[in-house]
One Martini backbone bead per residue (centre of mass of N, CA, C, O) as a GRO file, in nm:
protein
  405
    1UNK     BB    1  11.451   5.422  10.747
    2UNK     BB    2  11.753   5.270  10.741
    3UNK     BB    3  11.862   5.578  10.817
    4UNK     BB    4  11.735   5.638  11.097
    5UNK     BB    5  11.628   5.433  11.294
    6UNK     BB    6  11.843   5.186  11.323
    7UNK     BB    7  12.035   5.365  11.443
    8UNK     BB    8  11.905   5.508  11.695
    9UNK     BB    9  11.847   5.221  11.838
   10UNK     BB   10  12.159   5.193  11.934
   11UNK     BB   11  12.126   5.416  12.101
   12UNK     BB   12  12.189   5.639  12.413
   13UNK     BB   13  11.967   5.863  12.566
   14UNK     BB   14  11.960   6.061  12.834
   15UNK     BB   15  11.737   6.272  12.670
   16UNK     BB   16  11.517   6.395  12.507
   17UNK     BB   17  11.417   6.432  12.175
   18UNK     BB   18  11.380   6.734  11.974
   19UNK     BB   19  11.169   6.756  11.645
   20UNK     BB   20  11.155   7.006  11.410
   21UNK     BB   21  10.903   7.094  11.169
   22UNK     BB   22  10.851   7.318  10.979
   23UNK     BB   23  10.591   7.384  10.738
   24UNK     BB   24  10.540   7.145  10.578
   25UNK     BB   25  10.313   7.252  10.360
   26UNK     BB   26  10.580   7.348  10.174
   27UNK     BB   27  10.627   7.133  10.064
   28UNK     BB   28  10.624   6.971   9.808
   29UNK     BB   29  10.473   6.684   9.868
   30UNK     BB   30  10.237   6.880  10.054
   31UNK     BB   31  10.135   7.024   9.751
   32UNK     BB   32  10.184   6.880   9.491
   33UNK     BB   33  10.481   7.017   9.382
   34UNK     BB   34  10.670   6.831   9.276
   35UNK     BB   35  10.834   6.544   9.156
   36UNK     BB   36  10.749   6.287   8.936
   37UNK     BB   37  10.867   5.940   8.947
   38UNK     BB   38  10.664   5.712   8.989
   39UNK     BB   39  10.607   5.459   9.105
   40UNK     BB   40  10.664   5.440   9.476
   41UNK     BB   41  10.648   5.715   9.551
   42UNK     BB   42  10.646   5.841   9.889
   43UNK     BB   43  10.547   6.122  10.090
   44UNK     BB   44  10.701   6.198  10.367
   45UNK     BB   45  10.429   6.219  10.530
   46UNK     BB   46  10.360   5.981  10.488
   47UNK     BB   47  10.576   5.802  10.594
   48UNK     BB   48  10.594   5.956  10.905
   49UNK     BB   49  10.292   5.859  10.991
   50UNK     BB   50  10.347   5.520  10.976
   51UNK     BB   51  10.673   5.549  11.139
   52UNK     BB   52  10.642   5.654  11.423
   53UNK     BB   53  10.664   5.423  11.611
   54UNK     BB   54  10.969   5.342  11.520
   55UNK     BB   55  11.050   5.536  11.738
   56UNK     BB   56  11.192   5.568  12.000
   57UNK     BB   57  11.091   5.702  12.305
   58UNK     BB   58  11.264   5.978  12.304
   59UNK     BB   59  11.100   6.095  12.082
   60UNK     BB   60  10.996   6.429  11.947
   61UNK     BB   61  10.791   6.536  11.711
   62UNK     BB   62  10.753   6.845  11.564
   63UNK     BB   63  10.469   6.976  11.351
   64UNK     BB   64  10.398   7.216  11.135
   65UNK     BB   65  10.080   7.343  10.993
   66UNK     BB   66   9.861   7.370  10.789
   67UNK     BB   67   9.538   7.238  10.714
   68UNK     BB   68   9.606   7.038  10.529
   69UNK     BB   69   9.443   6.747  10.410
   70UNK     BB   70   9.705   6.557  10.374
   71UNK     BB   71   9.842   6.577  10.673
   72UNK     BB   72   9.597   6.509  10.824
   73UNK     BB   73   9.600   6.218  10.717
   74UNK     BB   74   9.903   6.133  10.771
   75UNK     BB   75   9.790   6.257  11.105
   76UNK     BB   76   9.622   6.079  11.327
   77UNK     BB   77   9.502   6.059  11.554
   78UNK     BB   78   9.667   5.900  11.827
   79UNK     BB   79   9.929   5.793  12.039
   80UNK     BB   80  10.129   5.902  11.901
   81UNK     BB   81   9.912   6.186  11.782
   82UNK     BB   82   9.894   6.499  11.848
   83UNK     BB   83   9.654   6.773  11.831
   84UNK     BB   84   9.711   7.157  11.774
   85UNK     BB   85   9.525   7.456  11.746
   86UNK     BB   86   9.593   7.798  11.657
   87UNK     BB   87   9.302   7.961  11.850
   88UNK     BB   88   9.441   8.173  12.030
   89UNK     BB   89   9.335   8.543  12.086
   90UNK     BB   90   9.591   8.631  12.189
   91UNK     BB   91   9.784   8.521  11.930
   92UNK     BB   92   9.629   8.722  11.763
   93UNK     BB   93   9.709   8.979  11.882
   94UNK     BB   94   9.998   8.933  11.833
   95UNK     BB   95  10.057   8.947  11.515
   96UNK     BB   96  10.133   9.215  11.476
   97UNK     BB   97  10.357   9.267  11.624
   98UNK     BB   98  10.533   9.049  11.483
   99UNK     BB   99  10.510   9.148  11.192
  100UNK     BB  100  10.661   9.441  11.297
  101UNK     BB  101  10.943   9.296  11.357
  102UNK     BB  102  10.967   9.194  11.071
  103UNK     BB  103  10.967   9.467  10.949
  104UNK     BB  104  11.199   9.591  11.052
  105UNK     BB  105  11.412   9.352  11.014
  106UNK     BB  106  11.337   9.374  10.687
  107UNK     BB  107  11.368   9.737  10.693
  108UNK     BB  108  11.645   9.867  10.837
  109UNK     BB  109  11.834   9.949  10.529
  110UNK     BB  110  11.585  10.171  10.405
  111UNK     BB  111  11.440  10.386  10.625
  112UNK     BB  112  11.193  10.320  10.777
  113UNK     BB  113  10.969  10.387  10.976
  114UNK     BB  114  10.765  10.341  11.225
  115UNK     BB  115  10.481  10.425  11.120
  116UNK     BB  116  10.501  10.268  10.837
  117UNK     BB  117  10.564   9.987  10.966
  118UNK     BB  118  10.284   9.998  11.136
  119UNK     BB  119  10.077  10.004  10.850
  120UNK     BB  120  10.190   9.735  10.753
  121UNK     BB  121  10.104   9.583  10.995
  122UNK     BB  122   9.788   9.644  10.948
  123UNK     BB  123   9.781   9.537  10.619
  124UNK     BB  124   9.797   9.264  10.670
  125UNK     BB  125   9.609   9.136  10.863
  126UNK     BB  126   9.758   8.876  10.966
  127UNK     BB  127   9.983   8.819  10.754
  128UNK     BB  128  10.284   8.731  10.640
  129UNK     BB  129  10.232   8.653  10.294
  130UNK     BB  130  10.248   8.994  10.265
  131UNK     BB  131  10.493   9.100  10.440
  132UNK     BB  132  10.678   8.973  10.289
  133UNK     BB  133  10.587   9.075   9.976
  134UNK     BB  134  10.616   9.410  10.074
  135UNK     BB  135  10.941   9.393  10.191
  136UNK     BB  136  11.089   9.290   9.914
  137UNK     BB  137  10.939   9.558   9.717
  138UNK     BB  138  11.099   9.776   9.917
  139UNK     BB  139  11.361   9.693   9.913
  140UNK     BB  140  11.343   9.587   9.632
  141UNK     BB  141  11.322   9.743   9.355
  142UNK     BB  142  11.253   9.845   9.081
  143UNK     BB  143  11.306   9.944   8.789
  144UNK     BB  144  11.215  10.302   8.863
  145UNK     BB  145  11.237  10.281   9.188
  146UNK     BB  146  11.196  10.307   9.475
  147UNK     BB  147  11.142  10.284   9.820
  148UNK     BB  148  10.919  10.482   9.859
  149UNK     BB  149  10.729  10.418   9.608
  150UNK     BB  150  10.671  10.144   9.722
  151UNK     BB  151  10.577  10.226  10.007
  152UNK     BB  152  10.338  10.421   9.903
  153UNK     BB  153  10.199  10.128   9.725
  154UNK     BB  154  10.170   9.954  10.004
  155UNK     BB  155   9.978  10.187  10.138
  156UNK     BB  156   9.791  10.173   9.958
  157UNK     BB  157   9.476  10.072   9.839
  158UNK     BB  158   9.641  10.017   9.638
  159UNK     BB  159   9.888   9.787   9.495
  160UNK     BB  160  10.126   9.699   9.353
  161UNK     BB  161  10.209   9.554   9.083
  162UNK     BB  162  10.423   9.395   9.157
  163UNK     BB  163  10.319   9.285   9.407
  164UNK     BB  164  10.080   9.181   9.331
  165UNK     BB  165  10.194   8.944   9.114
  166UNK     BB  166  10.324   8.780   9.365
  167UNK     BB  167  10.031   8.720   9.495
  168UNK     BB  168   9.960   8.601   9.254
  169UNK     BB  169  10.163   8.366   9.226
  170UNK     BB  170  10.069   8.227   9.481
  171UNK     BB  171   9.802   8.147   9.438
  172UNK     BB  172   9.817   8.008   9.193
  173UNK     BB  173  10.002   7.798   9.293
  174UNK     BB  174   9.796   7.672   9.528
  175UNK     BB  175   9.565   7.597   9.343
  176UNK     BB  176   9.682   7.441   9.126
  177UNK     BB  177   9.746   7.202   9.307
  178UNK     BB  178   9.416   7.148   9.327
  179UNK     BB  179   9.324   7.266   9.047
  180UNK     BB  180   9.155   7.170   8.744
  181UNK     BB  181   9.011   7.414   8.528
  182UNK     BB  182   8.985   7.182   8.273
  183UNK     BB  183   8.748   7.073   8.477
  184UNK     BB  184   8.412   7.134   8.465
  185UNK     BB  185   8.324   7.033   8.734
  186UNK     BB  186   8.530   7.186   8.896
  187UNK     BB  187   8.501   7.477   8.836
  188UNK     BB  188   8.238   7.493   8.944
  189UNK     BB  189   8.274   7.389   9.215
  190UNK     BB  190   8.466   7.658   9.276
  191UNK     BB  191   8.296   7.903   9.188
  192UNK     BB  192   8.051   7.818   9.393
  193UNK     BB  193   8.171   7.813   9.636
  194UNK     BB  194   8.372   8.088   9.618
  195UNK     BB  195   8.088   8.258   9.594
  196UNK     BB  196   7.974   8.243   9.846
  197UNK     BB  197   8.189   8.316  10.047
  198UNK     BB  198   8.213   8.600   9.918
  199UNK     BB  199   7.864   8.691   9.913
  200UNK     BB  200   7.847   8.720  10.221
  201UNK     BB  201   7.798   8.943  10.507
  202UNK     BB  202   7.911   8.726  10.625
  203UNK     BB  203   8.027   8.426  10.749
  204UNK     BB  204   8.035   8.079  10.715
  205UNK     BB  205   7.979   7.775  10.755
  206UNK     BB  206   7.963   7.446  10.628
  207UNK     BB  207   7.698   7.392  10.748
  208UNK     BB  208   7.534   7.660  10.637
  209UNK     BB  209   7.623   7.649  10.347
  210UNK     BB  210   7.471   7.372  10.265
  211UNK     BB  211   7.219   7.436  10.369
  212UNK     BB  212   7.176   7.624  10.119
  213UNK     BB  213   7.283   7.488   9.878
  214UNK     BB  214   7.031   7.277   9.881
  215UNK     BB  215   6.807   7.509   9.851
  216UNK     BB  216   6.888   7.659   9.566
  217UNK     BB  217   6.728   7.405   9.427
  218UNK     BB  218   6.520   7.484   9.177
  219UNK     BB  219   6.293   7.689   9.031
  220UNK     BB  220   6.538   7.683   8.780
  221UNK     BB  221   6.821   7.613   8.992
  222UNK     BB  222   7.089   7.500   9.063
  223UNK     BB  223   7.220   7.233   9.250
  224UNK     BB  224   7.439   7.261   9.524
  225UNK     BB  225   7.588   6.967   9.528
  226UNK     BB  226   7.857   7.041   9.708
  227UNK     BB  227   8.038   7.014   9.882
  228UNK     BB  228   8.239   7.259  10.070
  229UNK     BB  229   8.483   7.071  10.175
  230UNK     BB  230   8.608   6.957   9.902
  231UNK     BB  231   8.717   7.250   9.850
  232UNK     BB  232   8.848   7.388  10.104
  233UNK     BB  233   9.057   7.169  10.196
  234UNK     BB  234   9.295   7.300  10.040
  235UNK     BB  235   9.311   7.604  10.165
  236UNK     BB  236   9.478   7.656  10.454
  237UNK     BB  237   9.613   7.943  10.334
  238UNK     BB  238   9.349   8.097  10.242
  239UNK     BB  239   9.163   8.036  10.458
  240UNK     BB  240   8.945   7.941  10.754
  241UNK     BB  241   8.845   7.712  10.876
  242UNK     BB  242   8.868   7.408  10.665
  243UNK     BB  243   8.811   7.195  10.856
  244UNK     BB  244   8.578   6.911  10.879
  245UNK     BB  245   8.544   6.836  11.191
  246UNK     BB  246   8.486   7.139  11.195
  247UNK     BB  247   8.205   7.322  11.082
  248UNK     BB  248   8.131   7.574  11.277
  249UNK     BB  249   8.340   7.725  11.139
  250UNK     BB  250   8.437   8.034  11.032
  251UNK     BB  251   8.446   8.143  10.662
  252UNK     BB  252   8.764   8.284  10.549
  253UNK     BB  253   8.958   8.503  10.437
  254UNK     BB  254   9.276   8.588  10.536
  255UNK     BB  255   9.293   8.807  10.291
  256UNK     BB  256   9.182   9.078  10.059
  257UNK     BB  257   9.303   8.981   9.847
  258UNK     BB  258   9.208   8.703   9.756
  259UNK     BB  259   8.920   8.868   9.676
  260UNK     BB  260   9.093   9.028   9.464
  261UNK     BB  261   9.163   8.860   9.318
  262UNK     BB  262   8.909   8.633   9.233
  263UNK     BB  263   8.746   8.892   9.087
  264UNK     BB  264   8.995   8.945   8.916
  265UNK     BB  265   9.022   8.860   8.558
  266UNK     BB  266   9.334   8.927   8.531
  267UNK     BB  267   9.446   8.792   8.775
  268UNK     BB  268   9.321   8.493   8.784
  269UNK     BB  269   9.165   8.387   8.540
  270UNK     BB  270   9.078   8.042   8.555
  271UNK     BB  271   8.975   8.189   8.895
  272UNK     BB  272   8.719   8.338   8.814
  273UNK     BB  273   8.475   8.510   9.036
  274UNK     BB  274   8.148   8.546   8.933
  275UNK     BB  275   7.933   8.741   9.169
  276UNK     BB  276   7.665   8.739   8.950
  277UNK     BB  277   7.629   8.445   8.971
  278UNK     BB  278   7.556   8.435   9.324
  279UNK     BB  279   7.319   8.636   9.421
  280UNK     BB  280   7.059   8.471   9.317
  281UNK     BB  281   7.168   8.214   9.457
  282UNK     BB  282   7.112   8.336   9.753
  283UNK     BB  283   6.831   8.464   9.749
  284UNK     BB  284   6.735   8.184   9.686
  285UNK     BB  285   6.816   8.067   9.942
  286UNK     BB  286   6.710   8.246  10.171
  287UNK     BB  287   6.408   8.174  10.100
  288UNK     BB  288   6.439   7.874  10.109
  289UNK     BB  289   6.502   7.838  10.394
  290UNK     BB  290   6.253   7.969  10.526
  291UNK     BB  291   6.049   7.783  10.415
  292UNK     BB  292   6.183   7.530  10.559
  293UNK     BB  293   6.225   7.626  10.847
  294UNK     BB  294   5.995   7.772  10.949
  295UNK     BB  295   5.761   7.842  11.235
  296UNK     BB  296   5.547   7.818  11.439
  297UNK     BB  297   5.695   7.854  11.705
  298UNK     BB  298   6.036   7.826  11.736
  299UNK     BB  299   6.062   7.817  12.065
  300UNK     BB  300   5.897   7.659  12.234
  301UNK     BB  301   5.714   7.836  12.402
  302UNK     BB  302   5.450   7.861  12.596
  303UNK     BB  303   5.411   8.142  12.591
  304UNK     BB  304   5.263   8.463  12.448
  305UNK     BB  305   5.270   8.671  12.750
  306UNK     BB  306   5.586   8.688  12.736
  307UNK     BB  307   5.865   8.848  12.753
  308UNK     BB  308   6.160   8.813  12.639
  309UNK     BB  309   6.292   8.828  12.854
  310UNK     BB  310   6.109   8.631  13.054
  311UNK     BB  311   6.288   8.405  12.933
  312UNK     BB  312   6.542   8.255  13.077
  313UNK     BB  313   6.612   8.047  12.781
  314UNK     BB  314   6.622   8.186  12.537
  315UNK     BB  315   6.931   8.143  12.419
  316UNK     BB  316   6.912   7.823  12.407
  317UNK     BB  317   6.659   7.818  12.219
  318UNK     BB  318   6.793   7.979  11.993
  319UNK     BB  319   6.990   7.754  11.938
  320UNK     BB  320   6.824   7.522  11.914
  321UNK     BB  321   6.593   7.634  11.664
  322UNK     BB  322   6.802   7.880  11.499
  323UNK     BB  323   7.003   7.821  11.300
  324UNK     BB  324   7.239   7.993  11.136
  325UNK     BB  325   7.127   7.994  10.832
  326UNK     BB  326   6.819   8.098  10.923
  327UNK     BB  327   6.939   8.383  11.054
  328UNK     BB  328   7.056   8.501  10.801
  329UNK     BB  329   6.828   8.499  10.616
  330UNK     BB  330   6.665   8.689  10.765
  331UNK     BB  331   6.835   8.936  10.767
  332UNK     BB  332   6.938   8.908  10.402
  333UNK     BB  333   6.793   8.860  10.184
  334UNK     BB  334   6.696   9.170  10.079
  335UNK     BB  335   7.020   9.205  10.006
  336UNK     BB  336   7.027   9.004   9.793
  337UNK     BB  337   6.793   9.103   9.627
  338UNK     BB  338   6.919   9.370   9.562
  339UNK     BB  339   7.179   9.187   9.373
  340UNK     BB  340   6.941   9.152   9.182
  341UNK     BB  341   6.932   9.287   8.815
  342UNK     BB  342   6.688   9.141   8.778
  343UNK     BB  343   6.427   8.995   8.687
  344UNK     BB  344   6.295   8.705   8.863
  345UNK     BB  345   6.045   8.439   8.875
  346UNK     BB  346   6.148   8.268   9.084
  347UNK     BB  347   6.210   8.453   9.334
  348UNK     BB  348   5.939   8.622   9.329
  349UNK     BB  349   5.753   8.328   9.398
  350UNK     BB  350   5.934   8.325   9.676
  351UNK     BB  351   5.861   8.566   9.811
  352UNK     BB  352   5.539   8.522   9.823
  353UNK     BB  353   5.527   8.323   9.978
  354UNK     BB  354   5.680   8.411  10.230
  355UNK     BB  355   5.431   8.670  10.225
  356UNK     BB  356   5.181   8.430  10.280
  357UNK     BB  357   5.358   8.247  10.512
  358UNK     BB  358   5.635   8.362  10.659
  359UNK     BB  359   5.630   8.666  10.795
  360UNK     BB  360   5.585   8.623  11.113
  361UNK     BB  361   5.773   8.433  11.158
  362UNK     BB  362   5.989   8.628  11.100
  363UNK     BB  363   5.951   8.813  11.292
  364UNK     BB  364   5.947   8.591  11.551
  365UNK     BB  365   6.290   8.594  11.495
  366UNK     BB  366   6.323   8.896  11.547
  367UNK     BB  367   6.262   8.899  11.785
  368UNK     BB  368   6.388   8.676  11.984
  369UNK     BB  369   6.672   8.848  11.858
  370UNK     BB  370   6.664   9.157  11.874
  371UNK     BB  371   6.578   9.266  11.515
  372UNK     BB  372   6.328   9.397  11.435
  373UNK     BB  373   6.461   9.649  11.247
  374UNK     BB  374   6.529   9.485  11.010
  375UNK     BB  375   6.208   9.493  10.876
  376UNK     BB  376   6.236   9.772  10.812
  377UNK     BB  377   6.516   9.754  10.604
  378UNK     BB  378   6.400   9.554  10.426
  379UNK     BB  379   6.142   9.642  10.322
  380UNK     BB  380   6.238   9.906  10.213
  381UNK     BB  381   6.443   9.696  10.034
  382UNK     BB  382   6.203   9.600   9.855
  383UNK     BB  383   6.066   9.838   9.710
  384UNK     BB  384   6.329   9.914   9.590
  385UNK     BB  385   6.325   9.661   9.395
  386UNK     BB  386   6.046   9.655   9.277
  387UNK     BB  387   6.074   9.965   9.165
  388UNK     BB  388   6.283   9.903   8.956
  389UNK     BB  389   6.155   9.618   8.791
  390UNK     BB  390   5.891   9.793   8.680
  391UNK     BB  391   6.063   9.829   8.403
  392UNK     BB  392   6.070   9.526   8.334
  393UNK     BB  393   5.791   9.458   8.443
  394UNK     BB  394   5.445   9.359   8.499
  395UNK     BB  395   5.360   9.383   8.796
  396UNK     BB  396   5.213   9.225   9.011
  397UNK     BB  397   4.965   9.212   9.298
  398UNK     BB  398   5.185   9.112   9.477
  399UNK     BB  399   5.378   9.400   9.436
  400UNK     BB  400   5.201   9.626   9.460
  401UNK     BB  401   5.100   9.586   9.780
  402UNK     BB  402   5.434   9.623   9.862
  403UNK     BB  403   5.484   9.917   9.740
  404UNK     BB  404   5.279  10.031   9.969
  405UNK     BB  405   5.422  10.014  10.256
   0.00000   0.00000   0.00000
């Protein structure tokens, strides 16, 4: 500091000093890949979060990055640092179009149309870091490969190898750099954790995923006590909103090679997510999550004479009485159900329950959300879902009497 701070003090500035600090996240420092070097090493973001005060008055520091949680803490809000977050949709509309440019001038030399410009701009997907190593891989060709057959492949529905192992090696890059899966209780609560993430039928947010976790043990299954923010917080460059300060904001992978990453066992190696563990444990989460916050009037109406048109503040009413996970469970239990592929003793057990406890309960939750048709659409795969196992299993007496709806 007393290379920058005291010499600037000395000095007498007309106009105010702007300086941007851009990608900060991609530091070695700020990832966690630089080198160790023991003793007082403090690192560059720590140092610059702690020292920001004696900075002369007319200095004006931008720094970008992704939502890191190392950085987060490095920088927390206060007089000196105000935070900024780009969720403006307008600027996610414009991402493809730069994309776009991105793609055109970086493949300029290669002699790529504009057609296929446009369709690599739309299979990014709005991450940079796709067109980035697709763009690489079109320009520079492996021995035995031309331009065309690159750009090909990087159109095809599956990627090439070659880009494919590029994508693999930032994957694991990211993760190495913070997840220690030599280590068993981390292994396992990353892949419990990016298990949910990935097999739920729509996004959840921290705060929707955590109740479901709660709800899952119990029953024969175990119980999954592991915040969500613990694993996801570090991951702000392949997930969105990892942020644990708002916790209601959907969690999903930022581009699907991430998703197609974690599934494959070839690609992903020590990072592998197999989602045959997590559907059982997802079924009988939302049979539980049903189970333990339904309840009769769940939108305290006055009165059960009136449509629910008739309600002026129904939709107020359902924001408050029916949490996203809730809601969730109603619509998806019966999906999840279908891909448990044995028969479950305890799924079983909490489905019965629910048919003989909550199962009005349910409806009335699916009437005032206008989601009626869900119901039927469930059962019907509830049906076949019974009719499957009863191959595997004894079916009781009331499995048979589903069987018949």
């Amino acid at each position: 500091m007393s290379l920058v701070v005291k010499p600037l003090k000395d000095l007498r500035f007309v106009s105010p000093v702007f300086i941007v600090i851009d990608a900060m996240d991609e530091s070695e420092d700020a990832s966690g890949r630089g080198p160790r070097t023991g003793g007082n090493r403090i690192p560059f973001h720590t140092f610059l979060g702690k020292r920001l005060s004696e900075f002369p008055t007319g200095f004006r520091i931008l720094i970008t990055s992704r939502p890191e949680a190392e950085l987060e803490k490095a920088f927390p809000e206060s007089s000196f640092v105000r935070r900024m977050y780009m969720n403006d949709p307008q600027l996610a509309d414009e991402v493809e179009n730069d994309i776009l440019i991105y793609t055109r001038e970086n493949l300029r030399n290669s002699f790529v149309g504009e057609n296929e410009l446009w369709e690599l701009a739309k299979k990014a997907e709005g991450l940079f870091q796709w067109a980035y190593v697709a763009c690489d891989y079109i320009a520079n060709p492996p021995p035995g490969l031309n331009t065309s057959d690159c750009l090909e492949e990087m159109l095809d529905s599956a990627q090439g190898n070659d880009a494919a192992e590029q994508l693999n090696e930032l994957y694991r890059r990211v993760l190495e750099a913070h997840f220690n899966m030599e280590h068993s209780r981390i292994r396992d609560n990353f892949q419990s954790v990016m298990g949910q993430v990935l097999c739920t039928f729509e996004p959840l947010s921290i705060t929707s995923l955590n109740i479901m976790r709660q709800h899952a043990g119990g029953g024969g299954h175990a119980k999954n006590s592991t915040d969500v923010s613990n694993v996801i917080k570090y991951m702000g460059s392949l997930l969105s909103n990892v942020n644990p300060s708002d916790s209601t904001l959907l969690i999903a992978p930022l581009h699907t090679s991430f998703r197609d990453f974690l599934t494959d066992p070839k690609r992903s190696g020590k990072f592998y997510v197999n989602l045959d563990n997590t559907r059982c444990q997802l079924a009988y989460a939302t049979l539980r999550t049903m189970q333990k916050t339904l309840r009769f009037n769940i939108c305290e109406l006055e009165t059960s004479y009136s449509l629910n048109s008739e309600v002026p503040d129904l939709k107020e009413r359902i924001d408050k009485y029916i949490p996203p996970a809730l809601s969730y469970s109603c619509r998806f239990w019966a999906e999840h159900l279908a891909q448990v592929p044995r028969f479950d003793t305890n799924v079983f057990e909490d489905l019965r329950l629910f048919m003989g406890v909550n199962f009005l309960f349910w409806l009335e939750v699916l009437s005032v959300r206008g989601e009626i048709p869900v119901a039927t659409m469930a059962l019907v795969s509830l049906r076949r879902w019974l009719g499957q196992m009863r191959d595997d299993v004894s079916i009781p007496s009331t499995a048979t009497f589903l069987l018949q709806l």
